[in-house]
VEXNU-959456 format. One line per field, with one value per residue: x, y, z of N, C-alpha, C, CB in turn; residue in one letter. Coordinates in nm, 2 decimals, always signed. Glycine has a CB too. Layout:
<pts>
n_c1 [X_...]
n_c2 [Y_...]
n_c3 [Z_...]
ca_c1 [X_...]
ca_c2 [Y_...]
ca_c3 [Z_...]
c_c1 [X_...]
c_c2 [Y_...]
c_c3 [Z_...]
cb_c1 [X_...]
cb_c2 [Y_...]
cb_c3 [Z_...]
res [a_...]
</pts>
This chain:
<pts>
n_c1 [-6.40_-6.19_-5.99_-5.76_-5.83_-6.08_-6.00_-5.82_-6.01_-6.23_-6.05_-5.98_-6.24_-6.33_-6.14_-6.18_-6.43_-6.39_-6.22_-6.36_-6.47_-6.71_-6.90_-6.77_-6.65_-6.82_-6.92_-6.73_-6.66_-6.91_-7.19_-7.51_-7.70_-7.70_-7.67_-7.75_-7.61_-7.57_-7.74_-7.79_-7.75_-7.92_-8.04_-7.86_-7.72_-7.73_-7.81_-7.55_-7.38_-7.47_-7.46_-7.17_-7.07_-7.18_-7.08_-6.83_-6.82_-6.86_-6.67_-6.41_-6.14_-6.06_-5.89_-5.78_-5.63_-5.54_-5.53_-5.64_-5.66_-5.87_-5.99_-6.23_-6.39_-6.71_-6.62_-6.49_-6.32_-6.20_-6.04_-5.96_-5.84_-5.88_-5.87_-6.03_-6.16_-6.01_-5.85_-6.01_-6.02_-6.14_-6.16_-6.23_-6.47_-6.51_-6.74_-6.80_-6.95_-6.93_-7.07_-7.07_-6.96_-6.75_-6.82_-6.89_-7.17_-7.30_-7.27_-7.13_-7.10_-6.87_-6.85_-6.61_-6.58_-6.19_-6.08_-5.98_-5.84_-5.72_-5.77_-5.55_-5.22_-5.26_-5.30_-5.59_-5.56]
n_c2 [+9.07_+9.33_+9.47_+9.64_+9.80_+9.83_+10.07_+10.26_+10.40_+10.52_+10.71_+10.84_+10.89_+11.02_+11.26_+11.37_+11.47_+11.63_+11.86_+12.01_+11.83_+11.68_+11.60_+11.44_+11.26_+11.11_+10.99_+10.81_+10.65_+10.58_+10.34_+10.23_+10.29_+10.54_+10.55_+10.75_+10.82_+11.02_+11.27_+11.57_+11.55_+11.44_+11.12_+10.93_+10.99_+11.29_+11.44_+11.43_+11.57_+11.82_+11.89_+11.91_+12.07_+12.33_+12.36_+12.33_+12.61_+12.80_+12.73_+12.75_+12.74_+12.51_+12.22_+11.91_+11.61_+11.26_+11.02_+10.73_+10.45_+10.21_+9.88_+9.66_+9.32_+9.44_+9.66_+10.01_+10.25_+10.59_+10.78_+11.11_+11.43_+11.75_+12.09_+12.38_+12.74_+13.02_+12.86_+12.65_+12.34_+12.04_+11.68_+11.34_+11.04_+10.83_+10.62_+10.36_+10.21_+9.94_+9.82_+9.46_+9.56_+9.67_+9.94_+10.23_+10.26_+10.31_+10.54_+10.64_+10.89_+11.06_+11.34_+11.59_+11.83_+11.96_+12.04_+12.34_+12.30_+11.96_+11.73_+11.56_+11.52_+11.41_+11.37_+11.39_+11.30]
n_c3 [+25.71_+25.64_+25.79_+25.81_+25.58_+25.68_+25.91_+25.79_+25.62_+25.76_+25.87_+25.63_+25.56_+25.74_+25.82_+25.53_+25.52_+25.73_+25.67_+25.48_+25.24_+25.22_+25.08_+24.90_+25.09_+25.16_+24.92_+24.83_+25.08_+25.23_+25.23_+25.11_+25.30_+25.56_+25.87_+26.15_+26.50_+26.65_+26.79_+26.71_+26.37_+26.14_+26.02_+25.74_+25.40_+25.32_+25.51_+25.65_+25.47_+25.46_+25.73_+25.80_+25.55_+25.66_+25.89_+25.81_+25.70_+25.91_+26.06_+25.94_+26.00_+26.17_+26.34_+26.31_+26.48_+26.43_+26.70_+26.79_+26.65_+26.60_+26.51_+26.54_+26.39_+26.23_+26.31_+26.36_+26.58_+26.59_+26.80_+26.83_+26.83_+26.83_+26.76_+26.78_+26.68_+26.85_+27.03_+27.14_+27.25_+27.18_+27.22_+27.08_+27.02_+26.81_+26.65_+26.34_+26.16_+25.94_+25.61_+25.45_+25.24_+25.27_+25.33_+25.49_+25.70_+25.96_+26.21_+26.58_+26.82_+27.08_+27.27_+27.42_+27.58_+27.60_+27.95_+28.11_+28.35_+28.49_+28.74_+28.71_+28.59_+28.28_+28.04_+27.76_+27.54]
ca_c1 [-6.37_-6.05_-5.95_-5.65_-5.87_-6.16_-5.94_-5.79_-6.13_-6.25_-5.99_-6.00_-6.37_-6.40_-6.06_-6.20_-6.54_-6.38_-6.19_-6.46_-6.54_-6.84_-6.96_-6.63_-6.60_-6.99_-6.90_-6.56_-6.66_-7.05_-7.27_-7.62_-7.75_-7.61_-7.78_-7.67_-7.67_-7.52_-7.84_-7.76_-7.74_-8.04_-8.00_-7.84_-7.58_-7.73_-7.76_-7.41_-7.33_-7.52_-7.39_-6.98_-7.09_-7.22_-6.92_-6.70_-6.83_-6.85_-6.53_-6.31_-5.99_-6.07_-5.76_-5.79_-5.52_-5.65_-5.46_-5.59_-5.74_-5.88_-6.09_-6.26_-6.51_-6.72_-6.65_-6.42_-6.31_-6.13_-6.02_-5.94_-5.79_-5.97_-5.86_-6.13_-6.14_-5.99_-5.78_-6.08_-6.01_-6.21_-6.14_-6.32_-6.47_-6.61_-6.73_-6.82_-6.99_-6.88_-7.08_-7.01_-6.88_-6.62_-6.85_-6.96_-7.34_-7.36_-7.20_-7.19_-6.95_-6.90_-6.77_-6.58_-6.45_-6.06_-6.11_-5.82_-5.75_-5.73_-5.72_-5.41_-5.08_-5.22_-5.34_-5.71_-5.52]
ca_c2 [+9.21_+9.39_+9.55_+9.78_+9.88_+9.96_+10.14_+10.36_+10.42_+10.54_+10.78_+10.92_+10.95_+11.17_+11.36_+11.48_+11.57_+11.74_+11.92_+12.02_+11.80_+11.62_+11.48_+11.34_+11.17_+11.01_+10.92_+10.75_+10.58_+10.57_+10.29_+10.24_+10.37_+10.58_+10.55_+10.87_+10.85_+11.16_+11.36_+11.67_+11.53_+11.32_+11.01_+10.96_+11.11_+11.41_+11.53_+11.42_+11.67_+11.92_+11.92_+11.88_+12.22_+12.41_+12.33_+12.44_+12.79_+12.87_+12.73_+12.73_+12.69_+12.40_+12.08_+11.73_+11.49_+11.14_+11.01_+10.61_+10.40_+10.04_+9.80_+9.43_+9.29_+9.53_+9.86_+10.11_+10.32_+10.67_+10.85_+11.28_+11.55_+11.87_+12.21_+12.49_+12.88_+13.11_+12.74_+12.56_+12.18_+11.86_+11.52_+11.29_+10.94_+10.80_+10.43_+10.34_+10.04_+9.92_+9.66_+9.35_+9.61_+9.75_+10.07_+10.31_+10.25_+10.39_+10.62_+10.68_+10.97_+11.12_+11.50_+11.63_+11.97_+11.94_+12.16_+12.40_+12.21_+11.85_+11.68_+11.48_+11.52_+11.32_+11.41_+11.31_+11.20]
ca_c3 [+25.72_+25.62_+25.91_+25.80_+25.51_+25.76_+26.01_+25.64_+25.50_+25.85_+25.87_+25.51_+25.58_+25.86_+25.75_+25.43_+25.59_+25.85_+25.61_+25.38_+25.13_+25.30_+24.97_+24.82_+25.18_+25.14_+24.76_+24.83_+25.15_+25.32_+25.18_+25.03_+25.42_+25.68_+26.03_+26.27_+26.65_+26.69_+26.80_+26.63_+26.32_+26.07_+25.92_+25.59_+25.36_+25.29_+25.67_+25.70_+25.40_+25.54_+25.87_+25.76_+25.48_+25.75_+25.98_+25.70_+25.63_+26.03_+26.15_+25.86_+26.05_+26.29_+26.29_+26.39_+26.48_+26.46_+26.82_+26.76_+26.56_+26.64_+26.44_+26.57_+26.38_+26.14_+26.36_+26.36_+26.68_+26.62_+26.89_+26.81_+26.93_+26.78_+26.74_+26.73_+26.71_+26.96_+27.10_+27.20_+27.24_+27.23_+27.27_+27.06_+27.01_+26.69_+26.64_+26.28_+26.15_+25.84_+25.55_+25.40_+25.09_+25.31_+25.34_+25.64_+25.72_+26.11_+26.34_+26.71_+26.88_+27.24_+27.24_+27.53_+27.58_+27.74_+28.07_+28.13_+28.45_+28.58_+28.90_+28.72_+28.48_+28.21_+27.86_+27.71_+27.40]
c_c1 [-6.22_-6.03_-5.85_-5.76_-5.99_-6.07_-5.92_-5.91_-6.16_-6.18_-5.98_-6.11_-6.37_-6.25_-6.12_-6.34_-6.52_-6.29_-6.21_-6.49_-6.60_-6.89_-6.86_-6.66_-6.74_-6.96_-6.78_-6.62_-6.81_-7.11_-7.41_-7.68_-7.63_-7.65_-7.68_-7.70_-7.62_-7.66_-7.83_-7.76_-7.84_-7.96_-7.98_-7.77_-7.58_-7.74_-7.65_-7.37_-7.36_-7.43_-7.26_-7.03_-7.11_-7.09_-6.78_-6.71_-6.85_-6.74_-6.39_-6.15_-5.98_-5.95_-5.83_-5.66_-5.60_-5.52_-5.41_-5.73_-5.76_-6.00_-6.10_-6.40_-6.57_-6.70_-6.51_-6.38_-6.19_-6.11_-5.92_-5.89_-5.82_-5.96_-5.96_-6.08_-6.08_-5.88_-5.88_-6.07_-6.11_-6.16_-6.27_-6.30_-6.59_-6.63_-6.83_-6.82_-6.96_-6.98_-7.02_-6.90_-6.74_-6.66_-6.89_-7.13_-7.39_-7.28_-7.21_-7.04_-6.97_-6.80_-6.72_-6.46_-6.28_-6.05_-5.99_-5.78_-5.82_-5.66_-5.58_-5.34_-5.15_-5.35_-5.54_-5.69_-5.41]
c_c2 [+9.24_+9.48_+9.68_+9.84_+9.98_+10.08_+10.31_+10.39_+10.55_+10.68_+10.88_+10.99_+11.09_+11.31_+11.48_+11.54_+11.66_+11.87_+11.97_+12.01_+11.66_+11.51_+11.39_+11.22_+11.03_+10.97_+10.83_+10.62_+10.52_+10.44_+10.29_+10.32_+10.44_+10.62_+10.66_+10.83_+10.96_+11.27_+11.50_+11.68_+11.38_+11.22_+11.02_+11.03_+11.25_+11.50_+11.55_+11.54_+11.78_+12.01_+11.97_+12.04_+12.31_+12.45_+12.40_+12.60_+12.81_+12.86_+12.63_+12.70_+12.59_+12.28_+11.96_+11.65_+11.36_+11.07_+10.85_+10.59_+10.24_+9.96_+9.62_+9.45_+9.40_+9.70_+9.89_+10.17_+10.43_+10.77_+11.00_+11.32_+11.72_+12.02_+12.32_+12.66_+12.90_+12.93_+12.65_+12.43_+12.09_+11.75_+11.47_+11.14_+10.91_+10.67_+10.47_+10.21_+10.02_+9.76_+9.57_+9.42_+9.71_+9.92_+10.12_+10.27_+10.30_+10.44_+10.65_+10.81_+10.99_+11.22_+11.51_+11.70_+11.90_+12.07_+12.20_+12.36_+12.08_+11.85_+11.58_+11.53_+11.50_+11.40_+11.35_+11.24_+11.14]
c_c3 [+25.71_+25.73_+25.91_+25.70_+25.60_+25.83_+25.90_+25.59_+25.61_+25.90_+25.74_+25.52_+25.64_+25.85_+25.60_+25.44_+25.63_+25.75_+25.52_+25.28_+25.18_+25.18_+24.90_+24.95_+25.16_+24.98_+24.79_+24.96_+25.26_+25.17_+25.12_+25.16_+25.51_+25.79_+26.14_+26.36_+26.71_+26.67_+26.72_+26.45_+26.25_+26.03_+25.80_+25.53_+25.34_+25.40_+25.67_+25.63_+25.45_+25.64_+25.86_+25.68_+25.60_+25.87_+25.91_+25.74_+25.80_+26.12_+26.04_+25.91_+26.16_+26.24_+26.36_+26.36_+26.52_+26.59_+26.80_+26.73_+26.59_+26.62_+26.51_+26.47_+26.20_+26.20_+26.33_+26.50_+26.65_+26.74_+26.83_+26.92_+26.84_+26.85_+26.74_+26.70_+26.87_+27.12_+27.16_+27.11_+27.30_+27.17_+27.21_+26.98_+26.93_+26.69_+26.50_+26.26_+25.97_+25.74_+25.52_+25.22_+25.16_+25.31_+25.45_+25.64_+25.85_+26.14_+26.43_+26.72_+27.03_+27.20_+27.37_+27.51_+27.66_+27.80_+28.03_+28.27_+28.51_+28.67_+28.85_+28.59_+28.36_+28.10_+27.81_+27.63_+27.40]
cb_c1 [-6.43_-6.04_-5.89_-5.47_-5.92_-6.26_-5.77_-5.71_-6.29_-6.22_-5.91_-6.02_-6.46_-6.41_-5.93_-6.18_-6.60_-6.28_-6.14_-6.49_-6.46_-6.97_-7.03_-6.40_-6.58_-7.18_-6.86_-6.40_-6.56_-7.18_-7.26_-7.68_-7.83_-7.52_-7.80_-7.70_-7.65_-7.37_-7.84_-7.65_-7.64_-8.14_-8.07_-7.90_-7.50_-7.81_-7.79_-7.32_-7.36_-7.61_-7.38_-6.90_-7.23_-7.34_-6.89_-6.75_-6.99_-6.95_-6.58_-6.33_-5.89_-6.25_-5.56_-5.94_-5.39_-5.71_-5.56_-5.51_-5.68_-5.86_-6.02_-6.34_-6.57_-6.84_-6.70_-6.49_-6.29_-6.15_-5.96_-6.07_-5.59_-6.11_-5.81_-6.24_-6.28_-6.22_-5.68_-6.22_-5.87_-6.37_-6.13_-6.39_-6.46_-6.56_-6.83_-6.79_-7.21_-6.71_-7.11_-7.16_-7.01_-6.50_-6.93_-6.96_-7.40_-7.41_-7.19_-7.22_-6.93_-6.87_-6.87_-6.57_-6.54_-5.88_-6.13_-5.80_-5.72_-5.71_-5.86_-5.43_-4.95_-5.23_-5.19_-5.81_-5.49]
cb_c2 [+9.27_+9.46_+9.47_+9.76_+9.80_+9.88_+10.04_+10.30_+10.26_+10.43_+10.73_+10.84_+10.84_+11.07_+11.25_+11.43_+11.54_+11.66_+11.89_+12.08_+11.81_+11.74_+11.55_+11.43_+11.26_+11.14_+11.04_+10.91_+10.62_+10.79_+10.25_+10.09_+10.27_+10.66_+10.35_+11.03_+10.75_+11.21_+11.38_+11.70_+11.56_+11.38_+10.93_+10.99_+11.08_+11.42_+11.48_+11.27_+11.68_+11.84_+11.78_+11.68_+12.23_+12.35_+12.13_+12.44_+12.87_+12.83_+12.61_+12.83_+12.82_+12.33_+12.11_+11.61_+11.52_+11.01_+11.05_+10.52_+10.43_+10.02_+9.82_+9.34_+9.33_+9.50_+9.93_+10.19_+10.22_+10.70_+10.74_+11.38_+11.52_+11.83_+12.21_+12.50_+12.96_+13.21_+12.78_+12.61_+12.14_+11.83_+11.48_+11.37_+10.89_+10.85_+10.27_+10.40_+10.00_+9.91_+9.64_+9.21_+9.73_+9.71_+10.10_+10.53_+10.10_+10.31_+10.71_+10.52_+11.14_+11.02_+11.65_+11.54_+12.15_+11.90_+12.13_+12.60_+12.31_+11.74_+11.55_+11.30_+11.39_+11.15_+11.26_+11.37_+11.26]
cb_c3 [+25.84_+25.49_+26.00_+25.71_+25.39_+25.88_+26.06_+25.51_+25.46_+25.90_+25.91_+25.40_+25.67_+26.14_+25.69_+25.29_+25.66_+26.00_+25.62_+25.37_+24.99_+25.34_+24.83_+24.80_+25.35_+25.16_+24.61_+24.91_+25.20_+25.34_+25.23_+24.96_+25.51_+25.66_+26.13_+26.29_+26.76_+26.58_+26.94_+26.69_+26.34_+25.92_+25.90_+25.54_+25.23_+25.22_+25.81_+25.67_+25.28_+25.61_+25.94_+25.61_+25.39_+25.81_+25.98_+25.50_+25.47_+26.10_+26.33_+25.78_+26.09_+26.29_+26.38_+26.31_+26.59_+26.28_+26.97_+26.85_+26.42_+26.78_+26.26_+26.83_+26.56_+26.08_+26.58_+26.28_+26.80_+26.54_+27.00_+26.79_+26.96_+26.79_+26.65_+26.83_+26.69_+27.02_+27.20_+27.22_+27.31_+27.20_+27.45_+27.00_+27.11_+26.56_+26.81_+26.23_+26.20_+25.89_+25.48_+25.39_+24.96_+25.20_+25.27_+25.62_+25.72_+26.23_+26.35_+26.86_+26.82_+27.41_+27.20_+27.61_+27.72_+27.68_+28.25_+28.12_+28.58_+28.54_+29.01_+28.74_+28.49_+28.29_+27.73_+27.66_+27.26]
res [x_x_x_x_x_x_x_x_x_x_x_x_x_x_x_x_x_x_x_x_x_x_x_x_x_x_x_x_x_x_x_x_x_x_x_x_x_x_x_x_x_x_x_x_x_x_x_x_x_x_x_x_x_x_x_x_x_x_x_x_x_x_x_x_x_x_x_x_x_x_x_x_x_x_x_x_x_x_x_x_x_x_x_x_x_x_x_x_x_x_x_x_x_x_x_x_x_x_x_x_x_x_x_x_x_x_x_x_x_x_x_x_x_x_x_x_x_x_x_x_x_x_x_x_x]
</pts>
């Protein structure tokens, strides 16, 4: 496994989804399958398009900063920092599984709003 390339693919991916072009990102970098565990979202590239389209046209001005990035093996692990409407922030964690062609094939995430107050100083990202 290529590891910088996964890490760069990984990040291209979910950048130009998130930024709405869902299908370029699934043509450029998803494989022959793509297994979801993100409940909200079917298996396969065409949910994924789906999903990412829909996301577009309801929250056309949403940002992501990708925070970090860290590859063993065939995964992936991005860690977000996500912008929404009206300043709502979440914190998020992506793991992608990557084939032997250097392509996407699975996804897991965990979402989490950032409260407007912690019990400490310290940042989610």
């Amino acid at each position: 496994m290529d590891l910088e390339r996964n890490k760069a693919n990984a990040i291209a991916f979910y950048k130009t989804a998130y930024e709405g072009n869902p299908k370029k990102a699934v043509e450029l970098y998803v494989g022959n399958e793509y297994i979801q565990h993100n409940p909200l979202v079917a298996d396969g590239p065409n949910a994924f398009i789906a999903y990412f389209d829909r996301m577009q046209k309801e929250y056309p001005k949403k940002s992501i900063e990708f925070v970090r990035c860290i590859a063993e093996g065939d995964l992936v692990a991005l860690h977000t920092h996500q912008i929404w409407p009206n300043n709502d922030q979440y914190v998020t964690m992506d793991f992608f599984r990557f084939d032997e062609n250097g392509k996407i094939c699975e996804h897991w995430d965990s979402i989490q709003q950032v409260p407007k107050k912690s019990a400490n100083p310290n940042t989610m990202y």
